[in-house]
C-alpha positions as CSV (number, residue, x, y, z in Angstrom):
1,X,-3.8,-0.3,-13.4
2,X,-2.6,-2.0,-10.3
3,X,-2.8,-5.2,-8.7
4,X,-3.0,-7.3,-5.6
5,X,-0.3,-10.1,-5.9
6,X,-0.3,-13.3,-4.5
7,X,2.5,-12.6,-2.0
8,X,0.1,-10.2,-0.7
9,X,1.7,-6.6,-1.8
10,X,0.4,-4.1,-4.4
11,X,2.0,-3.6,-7.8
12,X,1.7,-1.7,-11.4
13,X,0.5,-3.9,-13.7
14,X,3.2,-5.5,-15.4
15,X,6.4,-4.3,-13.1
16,X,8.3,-5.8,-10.7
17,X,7.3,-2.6,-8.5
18,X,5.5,-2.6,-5.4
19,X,3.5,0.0,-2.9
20,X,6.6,0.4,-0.3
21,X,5.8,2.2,3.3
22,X,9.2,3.6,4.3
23,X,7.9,4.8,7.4
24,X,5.6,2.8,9.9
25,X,3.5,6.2,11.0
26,X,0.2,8.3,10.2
27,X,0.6,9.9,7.2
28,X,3.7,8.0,5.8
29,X,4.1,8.2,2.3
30,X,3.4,5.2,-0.3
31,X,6.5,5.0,-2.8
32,X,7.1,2.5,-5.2
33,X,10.5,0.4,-4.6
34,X,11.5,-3.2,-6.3
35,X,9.2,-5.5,-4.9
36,X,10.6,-8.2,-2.9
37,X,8.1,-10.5,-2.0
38,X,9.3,-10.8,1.6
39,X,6.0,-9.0,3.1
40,X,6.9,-6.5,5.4
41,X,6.8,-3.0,4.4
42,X,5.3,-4.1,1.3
43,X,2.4,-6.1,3.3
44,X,-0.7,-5.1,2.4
45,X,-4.6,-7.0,3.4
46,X,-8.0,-5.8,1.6
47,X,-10.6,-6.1,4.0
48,X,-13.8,-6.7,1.9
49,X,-16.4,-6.0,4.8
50,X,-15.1,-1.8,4.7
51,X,-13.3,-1.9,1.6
52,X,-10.0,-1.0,2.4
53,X,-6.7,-2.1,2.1
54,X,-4.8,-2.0,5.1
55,X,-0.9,-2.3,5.6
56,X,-0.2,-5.1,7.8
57,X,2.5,-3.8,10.2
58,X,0.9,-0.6,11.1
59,X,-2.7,-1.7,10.6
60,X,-2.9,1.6,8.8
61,X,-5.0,1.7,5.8
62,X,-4.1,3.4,2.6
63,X,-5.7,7.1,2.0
64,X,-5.3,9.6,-0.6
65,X,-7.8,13.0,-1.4
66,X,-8.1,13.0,-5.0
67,X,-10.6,16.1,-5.3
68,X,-7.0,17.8,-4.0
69,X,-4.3,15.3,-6.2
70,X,-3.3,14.4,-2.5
71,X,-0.3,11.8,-2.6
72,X,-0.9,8.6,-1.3
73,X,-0.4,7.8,2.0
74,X,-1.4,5.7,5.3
75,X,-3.9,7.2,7.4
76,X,-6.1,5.9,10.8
């Protein structure tokens, strides 16, 4: 189970871990790193009209094939 936070980032439920984009690109991976509340890379918004969640600084939403176990990542 996950969660969206109040400091606006994406986290396991119950660990101080959060969704981390190392790379501000199509296609960038999602890792999990300590979260650290400062936004960022770990800046996520969920836009309720499309249902996505989006990552602020690339305005990249999150994406993942699970028919194919496809990692998660950031896609246009």
């Amino acid at each position: 189970d996950f969660r969206f936070s109040f400091w606006e980032d994406i986290r396991p439920k119950g660990r101080n871990l959060c969704f981390d984009v190392a790379q501000n690109q199509p296609k960038a991976s999602i890792t999990l790193f300590a979260c650290h509340g400062m936004k960022g890379n770990q800046h996520f918004k969920y836009q309720s009209k499309n249902k996505q969640l989006i990552h602020v600084l690339t305005s990249l939403c999150l994406d993942c094939d699970s028919s194919t176990g496809e990692e998660l990542k950031l896609s246009t």
